[in-house]
N, C-alpha and C positions, 0 to 999 in steps of 0.2 A: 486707188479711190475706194474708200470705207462709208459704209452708211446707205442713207438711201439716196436716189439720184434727184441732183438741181433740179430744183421748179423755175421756169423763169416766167416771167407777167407781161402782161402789153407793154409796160413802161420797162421793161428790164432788158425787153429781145432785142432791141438793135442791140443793146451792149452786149448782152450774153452771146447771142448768135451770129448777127450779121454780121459785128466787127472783130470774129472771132479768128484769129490765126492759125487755127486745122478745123476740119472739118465738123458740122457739129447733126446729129441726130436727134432731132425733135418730135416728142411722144406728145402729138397732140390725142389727149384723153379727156375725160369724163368720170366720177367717181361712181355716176348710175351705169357704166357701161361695163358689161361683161368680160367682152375679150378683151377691153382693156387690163382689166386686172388680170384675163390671161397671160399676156404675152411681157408682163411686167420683170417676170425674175429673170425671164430669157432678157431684156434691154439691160438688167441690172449687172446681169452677168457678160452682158457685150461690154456694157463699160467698163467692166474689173479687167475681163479680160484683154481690151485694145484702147482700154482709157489716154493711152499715149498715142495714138493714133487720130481717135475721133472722140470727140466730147458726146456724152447723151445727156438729154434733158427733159424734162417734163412743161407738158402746157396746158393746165386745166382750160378747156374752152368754156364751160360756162361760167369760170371767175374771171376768163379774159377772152371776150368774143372777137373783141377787132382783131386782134391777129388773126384769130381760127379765119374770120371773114374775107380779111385783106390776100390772105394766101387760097381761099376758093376751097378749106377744108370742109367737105359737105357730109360724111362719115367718118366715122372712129371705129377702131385706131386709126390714125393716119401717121405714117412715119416721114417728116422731109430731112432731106439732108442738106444741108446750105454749106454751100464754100463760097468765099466771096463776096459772102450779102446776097448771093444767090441761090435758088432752088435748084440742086443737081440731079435729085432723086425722089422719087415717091412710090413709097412703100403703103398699101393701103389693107386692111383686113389683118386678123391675127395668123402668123405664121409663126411655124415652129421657126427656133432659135436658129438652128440648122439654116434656111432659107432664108431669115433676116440675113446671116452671117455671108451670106453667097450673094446677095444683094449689095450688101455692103463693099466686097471686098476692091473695089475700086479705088475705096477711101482708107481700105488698111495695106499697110505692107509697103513697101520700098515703093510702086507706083503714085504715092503719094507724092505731088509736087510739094514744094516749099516756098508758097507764094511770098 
């Protein structure tokens, strides 16, 4: 996976995410926020590096509030991770990549079901 990472929209996340067949890492962000744009190249580099694992994705909340709302995102960053149509993890604050990756790893690696 080359470039930068998927944005998806209110009108796009059921499809992008919750009907999505591995597991998917959603960067709900903000362009005015800081550690957002900190923890950016580390997400970028989670998906180069385990893009066959887990999908990441981007969610601006102020060009799409009903989601950020619907899911109870109340600060940024906030990372979920949806298997199933469902919320399995939340990851919230910037954290080095390192510690994203240890959070994750539930969702990478041979424990990976194949729903």
């Amino acid at each position: 996976m080359a470039g930068d990472l998927k944005n998806v929209t209110d009108d796009s996340f059921e499809q992008d995410v919750l009907k999505s067949d591995k597991p998917v890492l959603v960067d709900f962000w903000a362009a005015w926020c800081g550690p957002c744009r900190q923890i950016a190249p580390s997400l970028k580099a989670i998906a180069d590096e385990h893009g066959d694992q887990i999908e990441v994705v981007k969610l601006n909340i102020d060009e799409n509030p009903a989601t950020a709302a619907k899911y109870g995102v109340m600060s940024i960053p906030t990372l979920n991770v949806y298997q199933g149509g469902e919320v399995v993890k939340t990851i919230v604050g910037a954290k080095p990549k390192a510690a994203i990756v240890r959070d994750l790893e539930p969702f990478l690696g041979d424990q990976v079901s194949k729903a």
